[in-house]
C-alpha positions in Angstrom: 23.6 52.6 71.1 23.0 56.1 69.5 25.4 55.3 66.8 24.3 52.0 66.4 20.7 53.6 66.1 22.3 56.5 63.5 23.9 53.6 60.9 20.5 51.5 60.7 18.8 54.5 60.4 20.9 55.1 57.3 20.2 51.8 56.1 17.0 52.3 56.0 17.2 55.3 54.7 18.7 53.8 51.5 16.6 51.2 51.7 13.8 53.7 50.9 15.4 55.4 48.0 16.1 52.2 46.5 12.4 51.6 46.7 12.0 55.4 45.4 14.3 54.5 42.4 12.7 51.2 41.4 9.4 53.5 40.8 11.1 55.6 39.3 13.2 53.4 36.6 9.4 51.8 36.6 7.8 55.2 35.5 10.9 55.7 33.0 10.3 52.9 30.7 6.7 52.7 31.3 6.4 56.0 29.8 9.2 55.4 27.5 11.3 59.0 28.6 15.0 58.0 27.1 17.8 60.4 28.8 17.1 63.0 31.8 20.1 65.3 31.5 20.4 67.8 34.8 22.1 71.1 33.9 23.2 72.8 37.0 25.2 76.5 36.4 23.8 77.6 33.3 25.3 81.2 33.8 28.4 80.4 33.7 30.6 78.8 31.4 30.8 75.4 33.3 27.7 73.3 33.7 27.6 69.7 35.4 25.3 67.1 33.8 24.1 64.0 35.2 22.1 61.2 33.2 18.6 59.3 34.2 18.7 56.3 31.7 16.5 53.1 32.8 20.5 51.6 32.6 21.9 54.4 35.1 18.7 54.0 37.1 18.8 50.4 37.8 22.4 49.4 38.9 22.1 52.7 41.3 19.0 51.4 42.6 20.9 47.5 43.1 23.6 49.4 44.4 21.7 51.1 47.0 19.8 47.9 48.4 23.4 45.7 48.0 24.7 48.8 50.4 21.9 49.1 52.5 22.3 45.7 53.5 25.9 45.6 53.9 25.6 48.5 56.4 23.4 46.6 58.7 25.4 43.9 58.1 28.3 46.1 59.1 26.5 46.7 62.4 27.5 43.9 63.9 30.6 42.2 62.0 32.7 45.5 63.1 31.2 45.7 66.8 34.4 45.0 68.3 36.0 47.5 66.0 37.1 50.6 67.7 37.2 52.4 64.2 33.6 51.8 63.4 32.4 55.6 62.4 35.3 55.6 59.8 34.6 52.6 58.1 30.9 53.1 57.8 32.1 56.7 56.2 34.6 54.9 54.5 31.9 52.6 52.9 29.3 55.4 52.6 31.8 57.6 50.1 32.5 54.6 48.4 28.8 54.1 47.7 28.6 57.6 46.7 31.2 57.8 44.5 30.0 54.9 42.5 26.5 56.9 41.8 28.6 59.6 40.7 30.0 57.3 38.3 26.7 56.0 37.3 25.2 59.0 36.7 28.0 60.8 35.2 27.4 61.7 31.2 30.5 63.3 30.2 34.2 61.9 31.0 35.0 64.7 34.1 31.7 63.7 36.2 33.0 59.8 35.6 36.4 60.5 36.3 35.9 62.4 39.5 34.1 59.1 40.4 36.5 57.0 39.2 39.2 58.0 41.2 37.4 58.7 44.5 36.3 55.1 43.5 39.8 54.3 43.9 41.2 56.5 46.6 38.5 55.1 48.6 39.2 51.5 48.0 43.0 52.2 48.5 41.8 53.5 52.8 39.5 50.4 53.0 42.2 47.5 51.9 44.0 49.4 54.1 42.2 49.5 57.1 43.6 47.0 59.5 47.0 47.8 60.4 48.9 45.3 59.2 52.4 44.9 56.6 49.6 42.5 54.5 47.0 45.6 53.7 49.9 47.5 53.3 51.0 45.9 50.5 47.6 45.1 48.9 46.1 48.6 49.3 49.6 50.0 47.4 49.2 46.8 44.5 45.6 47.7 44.6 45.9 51.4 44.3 48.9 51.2 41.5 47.4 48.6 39.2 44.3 51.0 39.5 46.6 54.9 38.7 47.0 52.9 35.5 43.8 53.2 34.5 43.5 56.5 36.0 46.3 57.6 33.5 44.6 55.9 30.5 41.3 58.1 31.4 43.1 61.7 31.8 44.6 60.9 28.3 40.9 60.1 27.1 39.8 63.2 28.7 42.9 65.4 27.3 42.1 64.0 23.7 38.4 64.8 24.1 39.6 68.5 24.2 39.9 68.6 19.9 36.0 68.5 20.3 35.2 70.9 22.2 33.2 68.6 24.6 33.7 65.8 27.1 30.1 64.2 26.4 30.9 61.0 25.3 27.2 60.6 23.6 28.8 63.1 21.0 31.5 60.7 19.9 28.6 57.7 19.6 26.4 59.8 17.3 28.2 62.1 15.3 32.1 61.3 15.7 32.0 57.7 15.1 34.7 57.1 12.5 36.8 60.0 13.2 40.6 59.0 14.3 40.7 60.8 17.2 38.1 58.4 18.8 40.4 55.5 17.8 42.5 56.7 20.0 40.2 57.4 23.0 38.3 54.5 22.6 41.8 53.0 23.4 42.3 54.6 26.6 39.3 54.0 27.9 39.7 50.2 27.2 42.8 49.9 29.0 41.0 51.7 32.2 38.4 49.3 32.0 40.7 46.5 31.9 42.7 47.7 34.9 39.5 48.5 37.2 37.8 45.1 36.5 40.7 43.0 37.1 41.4 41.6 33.4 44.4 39.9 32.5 47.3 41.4 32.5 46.0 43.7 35.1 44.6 41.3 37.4 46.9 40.9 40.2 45.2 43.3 42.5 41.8 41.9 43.2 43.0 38.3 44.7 45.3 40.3 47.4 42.5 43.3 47.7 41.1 40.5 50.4 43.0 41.7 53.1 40.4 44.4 53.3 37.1 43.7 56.1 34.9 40.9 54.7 31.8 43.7 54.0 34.2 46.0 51.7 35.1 42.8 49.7 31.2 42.2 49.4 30.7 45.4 47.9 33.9 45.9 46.4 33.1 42.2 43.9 29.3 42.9 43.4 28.3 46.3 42.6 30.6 48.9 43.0 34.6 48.7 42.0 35.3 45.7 39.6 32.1 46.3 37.6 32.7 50.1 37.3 35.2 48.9 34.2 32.1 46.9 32.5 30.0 49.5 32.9 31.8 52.0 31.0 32.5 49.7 28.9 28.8 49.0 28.2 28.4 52.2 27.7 31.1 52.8 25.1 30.2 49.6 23.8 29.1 51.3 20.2 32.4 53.5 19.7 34.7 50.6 19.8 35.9 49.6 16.2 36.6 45.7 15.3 40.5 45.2 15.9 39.7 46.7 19.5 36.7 44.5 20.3 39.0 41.3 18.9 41.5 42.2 21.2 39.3 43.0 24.4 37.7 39.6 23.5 41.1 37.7 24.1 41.9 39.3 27.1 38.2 38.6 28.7 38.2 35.0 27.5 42.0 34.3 29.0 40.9 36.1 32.2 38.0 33.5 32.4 39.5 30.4 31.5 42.8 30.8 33.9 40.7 32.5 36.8 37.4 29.7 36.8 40.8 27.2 36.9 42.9 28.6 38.9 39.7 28.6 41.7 39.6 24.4 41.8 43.0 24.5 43.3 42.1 27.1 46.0 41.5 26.7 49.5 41.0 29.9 51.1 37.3 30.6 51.0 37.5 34.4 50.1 39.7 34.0 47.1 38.0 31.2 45.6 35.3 34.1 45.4 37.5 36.4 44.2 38.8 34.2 41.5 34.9 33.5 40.7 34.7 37.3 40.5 37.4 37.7 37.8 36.0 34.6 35.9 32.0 36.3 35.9 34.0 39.8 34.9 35.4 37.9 31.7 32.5 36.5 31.2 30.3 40.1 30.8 33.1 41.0 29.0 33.2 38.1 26.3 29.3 38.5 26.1 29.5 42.5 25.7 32.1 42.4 22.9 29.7 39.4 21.0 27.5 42.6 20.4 25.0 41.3 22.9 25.0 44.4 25.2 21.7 44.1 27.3 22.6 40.4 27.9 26.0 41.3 29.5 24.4 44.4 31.2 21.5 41.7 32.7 24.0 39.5 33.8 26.3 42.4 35.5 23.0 43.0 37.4 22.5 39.8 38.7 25.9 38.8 39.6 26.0 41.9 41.9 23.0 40.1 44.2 24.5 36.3 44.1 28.2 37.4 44.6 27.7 39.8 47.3 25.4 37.1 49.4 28.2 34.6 48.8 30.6 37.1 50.3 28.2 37.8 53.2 28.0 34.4 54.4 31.2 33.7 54.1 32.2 37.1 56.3 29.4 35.3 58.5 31.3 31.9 58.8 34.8 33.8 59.3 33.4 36.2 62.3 31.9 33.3 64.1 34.9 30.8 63.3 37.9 32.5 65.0 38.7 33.9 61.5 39.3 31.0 59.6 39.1 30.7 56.1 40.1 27.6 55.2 37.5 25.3 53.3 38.8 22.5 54.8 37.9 23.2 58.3 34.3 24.7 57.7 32.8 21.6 57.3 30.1 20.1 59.8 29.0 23.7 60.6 25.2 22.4 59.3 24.1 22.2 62.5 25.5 24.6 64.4 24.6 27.0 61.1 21.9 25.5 59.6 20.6 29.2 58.2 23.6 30.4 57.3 24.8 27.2 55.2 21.3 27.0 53.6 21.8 30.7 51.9 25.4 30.0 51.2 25.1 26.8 49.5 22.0 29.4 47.9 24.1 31.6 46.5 26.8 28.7 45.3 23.3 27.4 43.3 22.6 31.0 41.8 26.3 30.8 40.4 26.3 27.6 39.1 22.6 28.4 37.1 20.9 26.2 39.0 17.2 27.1 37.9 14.8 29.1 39.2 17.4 31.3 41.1 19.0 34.7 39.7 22.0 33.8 38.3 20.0 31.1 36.1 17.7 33.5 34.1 21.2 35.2 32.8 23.5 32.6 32.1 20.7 30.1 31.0 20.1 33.1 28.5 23.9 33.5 27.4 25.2 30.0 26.6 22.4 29.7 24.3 22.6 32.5 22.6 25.9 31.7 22.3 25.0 28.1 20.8 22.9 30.4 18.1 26.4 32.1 17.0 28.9 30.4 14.2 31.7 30.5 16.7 33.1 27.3 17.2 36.3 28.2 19.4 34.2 30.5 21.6 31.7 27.8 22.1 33.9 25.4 23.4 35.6 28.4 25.7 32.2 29.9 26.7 31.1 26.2 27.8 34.6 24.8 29.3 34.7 27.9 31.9 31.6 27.5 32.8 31.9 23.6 33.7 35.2 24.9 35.5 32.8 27.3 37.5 30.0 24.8 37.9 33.5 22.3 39.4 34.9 24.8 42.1 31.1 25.6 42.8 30.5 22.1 43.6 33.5 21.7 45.3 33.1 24.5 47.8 29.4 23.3 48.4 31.8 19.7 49.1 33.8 20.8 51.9 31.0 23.1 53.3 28.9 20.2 53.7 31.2 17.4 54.4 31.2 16.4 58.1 34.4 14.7 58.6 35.8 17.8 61.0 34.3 19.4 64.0 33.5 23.0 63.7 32.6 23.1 67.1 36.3 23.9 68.7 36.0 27.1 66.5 33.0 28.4 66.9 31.6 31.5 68.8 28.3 31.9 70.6 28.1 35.7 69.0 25.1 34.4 66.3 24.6 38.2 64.5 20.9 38.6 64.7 21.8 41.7 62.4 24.0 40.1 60.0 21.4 37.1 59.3 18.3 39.5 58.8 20.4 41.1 56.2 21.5 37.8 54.5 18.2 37.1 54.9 16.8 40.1 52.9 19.8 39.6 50.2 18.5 36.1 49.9 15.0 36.9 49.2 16.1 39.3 46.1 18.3 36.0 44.9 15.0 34.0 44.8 12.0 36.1 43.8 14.2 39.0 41.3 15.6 36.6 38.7 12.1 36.7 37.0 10.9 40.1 37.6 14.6 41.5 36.4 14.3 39.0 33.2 10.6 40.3 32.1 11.9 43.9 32.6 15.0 43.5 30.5 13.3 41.5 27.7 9.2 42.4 27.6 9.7 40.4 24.1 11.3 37.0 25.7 14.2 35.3 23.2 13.0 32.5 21.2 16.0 30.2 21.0 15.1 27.1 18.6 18.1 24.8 19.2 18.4 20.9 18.3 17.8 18.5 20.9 21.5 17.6 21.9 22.0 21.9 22.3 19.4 22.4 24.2 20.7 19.3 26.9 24.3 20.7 26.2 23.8 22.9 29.2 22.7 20.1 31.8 25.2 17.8 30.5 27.9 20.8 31.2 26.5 21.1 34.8 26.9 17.0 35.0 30.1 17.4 33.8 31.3 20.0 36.4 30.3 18.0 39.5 32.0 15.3 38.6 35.2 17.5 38.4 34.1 19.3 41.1 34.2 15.8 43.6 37.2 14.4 41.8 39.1 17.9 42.5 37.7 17.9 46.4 40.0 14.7 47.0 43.1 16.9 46.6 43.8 18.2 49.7 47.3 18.2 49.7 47.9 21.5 49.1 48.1 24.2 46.5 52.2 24.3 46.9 52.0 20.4 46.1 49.3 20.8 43.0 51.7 23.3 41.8 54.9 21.7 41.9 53.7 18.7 40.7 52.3 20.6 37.5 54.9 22.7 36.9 56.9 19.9 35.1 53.3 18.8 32.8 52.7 22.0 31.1 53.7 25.8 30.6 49.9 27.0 30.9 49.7 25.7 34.7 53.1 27.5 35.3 50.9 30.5 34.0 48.1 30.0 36.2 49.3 29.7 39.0 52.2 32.1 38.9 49.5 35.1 37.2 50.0 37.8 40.6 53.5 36.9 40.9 54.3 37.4 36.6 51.7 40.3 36.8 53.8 42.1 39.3 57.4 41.0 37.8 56.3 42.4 34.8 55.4 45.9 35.8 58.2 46.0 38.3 60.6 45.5 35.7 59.4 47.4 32.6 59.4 50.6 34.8 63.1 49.3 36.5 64.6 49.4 33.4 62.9 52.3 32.1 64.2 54.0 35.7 68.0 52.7 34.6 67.8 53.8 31.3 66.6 57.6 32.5 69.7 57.0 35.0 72.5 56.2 32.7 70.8 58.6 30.1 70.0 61.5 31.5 71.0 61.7 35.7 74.7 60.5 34.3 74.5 61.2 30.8 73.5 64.6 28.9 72.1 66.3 32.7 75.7 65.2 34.3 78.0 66.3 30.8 75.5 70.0 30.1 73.7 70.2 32.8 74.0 71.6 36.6 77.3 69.6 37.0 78.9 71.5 33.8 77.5 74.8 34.7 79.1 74.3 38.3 82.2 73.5 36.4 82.6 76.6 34.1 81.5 79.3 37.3 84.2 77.3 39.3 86.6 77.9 36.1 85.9 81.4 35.8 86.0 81.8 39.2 89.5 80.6 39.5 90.8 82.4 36.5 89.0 85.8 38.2 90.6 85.0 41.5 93.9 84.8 39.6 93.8 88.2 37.9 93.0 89.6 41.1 96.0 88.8 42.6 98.3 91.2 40.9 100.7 88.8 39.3 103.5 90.2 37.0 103.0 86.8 35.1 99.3 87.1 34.4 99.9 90.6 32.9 103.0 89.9 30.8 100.4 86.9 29.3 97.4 89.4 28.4 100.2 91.9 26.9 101.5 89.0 24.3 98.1 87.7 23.4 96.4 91.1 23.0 99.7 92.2 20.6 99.4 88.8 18.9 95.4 89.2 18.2 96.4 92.7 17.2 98.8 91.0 14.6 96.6 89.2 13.7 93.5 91.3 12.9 95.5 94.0 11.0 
């Protein structure tokens, strides 16, 4: 009970400095302040600078309330746990090292982040003992040291400048070459830590991780660490870069929001939801419309992590089952729970007046403003394909032809529905509040008739999918086989982990074979230690010979020391 006390007082706690922050980010661009940089050891050569930007400010203060009510969620979905006081430390340096992230202005305070961000992630995948964590914490933690390369060669390039402030390079060092080159680096980290194609194969199996980690881990803290600095570097990126970032975003979209209608397994279909939104902020970001992709980064955080809440909910009390097709008819032994879940289902989907409406309401018109045919169609297609798994999860959640009942627990979590509860409330009532702070001068989109009921008609159009995909219940093996022999983009699909994982496996095979047969039994076995060995054995022998007083051996040196005397005179 004392430590059950000690973790809601921490809750609380950051429950209050969320509040603290809010008035202060309200103060900030009330009074219109720009950049608080904090220098800490000004007498000596190394200083450490953090940065209070209304951006910085904002997502620290979501991330705080997301954690806060994760913790006390936490509470009581890892009661049985005997581990308890090391995951809630676990999850309380994860939190941390995200701030440190936020706040970071130059590229050491964001690496340090960065990788605690990811050695931190690595010990919660792999909490639960178990050869399935294994192996997703190691995929998790690999796909992620690639990005962790990329950013210690943006870090090592930043050394020609003197300086590792990156606000340097925006305002003074924009066309230099050597920012080509970092800007470079720093999109392939991004990529890697917010799950783009080809890097995505970690987040799907980074599931096998507690239900609350995956809630935190897909709203606020990990996958959108890479759109953040991404944001933030948005203005040193030249044209070839931002074409090429745009064509792994929109792929990422497309095949994840697809991919997702032939799931069953509740916590990936979120997952691949995750990936698709990801692509999404991307796409939007590299369109030039920053704020727009940094709004909807804020409001997918709330939605996505009370989806993943719920669904923790519905695993704990259903003997750990996560298959969609046998949480149906839990309406009325659930009736809450289901409500805020189908809530948060609504909030992805746009349906108005929730939070996820006031930014992708704003997007795909915007988008319908832009002379981009191709990207129109894309932008609109993947979202019908989210508004179709969407409706078909809210299908088979609702759907009362099985009976929950032989599953279910009597454990209710008083804890874990006052915090869904609280999460809730912020998906309602913030969608507004966030969409008049972002954009005190509201968008004035003038769009024909049939553009302005292209939306609705996209919605329309994903239900019906939606249903006619919530028929197939034979199976993903089935779908996929079946497929297989129809097209070469489903065999892509549905194989992306598994051609993901080939592909690094074998590019760093060979390159291990060829540093065999090159070096290990090439120049290192011919000149190297072997050779050496060979010559001291040699001279060893010959040594060993002269030692032995042998009339031979000095009748030899006789005749060649008279021949090179011969020879030299």
């Amino acid at each position: 009970m004392i430590m059950i006390g000690f973790y809601m007082t921490l809750s609380f706690v950051l429950i209050s400095f969320f509040f603290f922050l809010a008035l202060t980010l309200f103060f900030l661009i009330w009074f219109n302040f720009g950049v608080w940089i904090l220098e800490l050891f000004n007498s000596s050569m190394m200083s450490i600078s953090f940065m209070f930007d209304w951006m910085s400010l904002l997502f620290i203060s979501i991330v705080l309330f997301i954690s806060s009510m994760i913790m006390l969620y936490s509470i009581e979905y890892m009661s049985m746990d005997y581990n308890v006081d090391r995951f809630i430390i676990l999850i309380f340096l994860f939190v941390v090292s995200m701030i440190l992230l936020l706040l970071g202005s130059n590229m050491v305070m964001i690496m340090f982040g960065w990788d605690l961000l990811g050695i931190t992630s690595f010990c919660l995948v792999n909490y639960y003992d178990n050869f399935k964590s294994y192996n997703s914490a190691m995929l998790t933690v690999l796909m992620n040291r690639v990005g962790d390369v990329f950013m210690l060669f943006s870090i090592v390039w930043m050394f020609s400048f003197g300086s590792w402030n990156f606000f340097l390079f925006m305002d003074y060092l924009f066309n230099d070459k050597v920012v080509f080159f970092i800007s470079l680096f720093v999109i392939i980290a991004s990529l890697t830590k917010s799950a783009q194609i080809p890097f995505s194969a970690w987040l799907p199996v980074s599931m096998a991780a507690p239900t609350p980690v995956s809630s935190l881990v897909h709203s606020s803290t990990l996958v959108v660490a890479g759109v953040y600095l991404l944001i933030r570097f948005s203005s040193c990126f030249s044209q070839s870069f931002l074409n090429l970032l745009l064509f792994f975003s929109l792929t990422t979209m497309f095949v994840s929001s697809v991919t997702a209608n032939f799931e069953f397994d509740l916590k990936k279909i979120i997952a691949f939801s995750t990936m698709s939104q990801l692509g999404f902020m991307i796409s939007i970001m590299v369109l030039g419309e920053v704020d727009l992709a940094y709004f909807h980064m804020v409001t997918h955080a709330l939605f996505k992590a009370l989806m993943f809440m719920c669904a923790g909910y519905l695993i704990h009390n259903i003997s750990g089952c996560q298959d969609i097709r046998y949480l149906g008819g839990g309406l009325m032994k659930f009736p809450l729970v289901y409500v805020i879940m189908n809530l948060s289902v609504f909030s992805l989907c746009g349906i108005p007046f929730l939070v996820g409406f006031y930014s992708k309401d704003l997007v795909l018109e915007v988008m319908s403003l832009m002379n981009l045919n191709f990207l129109f169609i894309f932008f609109y297609f993947s979202s019908g394909m989210t508004v179709s798994y969407s409706f078909r999860l809210f299908f088979y959640l609702n759907k009362e032809n099985f009976e929950i009942g032989s599953f279910f627990f009597l454990s209710l979590g008083e804890l874990m529905l006052k915090s869904m509860l609280l999460m809730s409330l912020m998906v309602i009532f913030i969608g507004g509040v966030l969409s008049w702070l972002f954009f005190p001068t509201p968008y004035i989109i003038c769009l024909p008739l049939m553009m302005k009921f292209m939306i609705n008609f996209i919605i329309l159009m994903g239900i019906f999918i939606g249903y006619q995909f919530s028929f197939y219940s034979q199976g993903f093996e089935l779908i996929y086989k079946s497929m297989m022999s129809e097209s070469i983009l489903f065999f892509f699909i549905f194989n992306l982990s598994s051609l993901t994982i080939f592909g690094f496996n074998n590019y760093f095979i060979n390159i291990s074979n060829l540093y065999m047969k090159v070096l290990d039994q090439g120049w290192f076995e011919n000149y190297g230690s072997q050779k050496i060995f060979f010559n001291i054995v040699s001279m060893m022998n010959f040594l060993q010979i002269l030692s032995l007083n042998n009339l031979m051996v000095f009748i030899s040196l006789v005749f060649f020391f008279n021949l090179l005397f011969v020879g030299l005179f």
